[in-house]
C-alpha angles and dihedrals in degrees: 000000000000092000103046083051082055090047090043098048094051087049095050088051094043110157096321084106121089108244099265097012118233098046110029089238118137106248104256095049083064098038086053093051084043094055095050089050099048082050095054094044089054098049088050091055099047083056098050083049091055096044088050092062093045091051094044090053089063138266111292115235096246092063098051120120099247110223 
């Protein structure tokens, strides 16, 4: 039953759908965007990771604010 829904329902939306919906870009074209940002995102993140341990460590006397 569950199969011949699935069946039912592709052919219904035949090719009437954009390649990726939501922005008319071909799938890979997304997956790839997709990829560089998750990248960039990582590598952000692994920086921010290795500032908080410095910082928590304290702040090193060179960087301090003279009064």
């Amino acid at each position: 039953m569950l199969c011949r829904w699935i069946r039912q329902a592709r052919q219904s939306i035949g090719a009437s759908l954009p390649p990726f919906p939501g922005h008319g870009r071909p799938r890979g074209e997304e997956l790839t965007r997709l990829r560089k940002e998750n990248k960039a995102l990582r590598t952000a993140n692994e920086t921010l990771k290795k500032a908080a341990v410095i910082f928590a460590r304290g702040e090193p006397q060179q960087w301090r604010a003279t009064s």
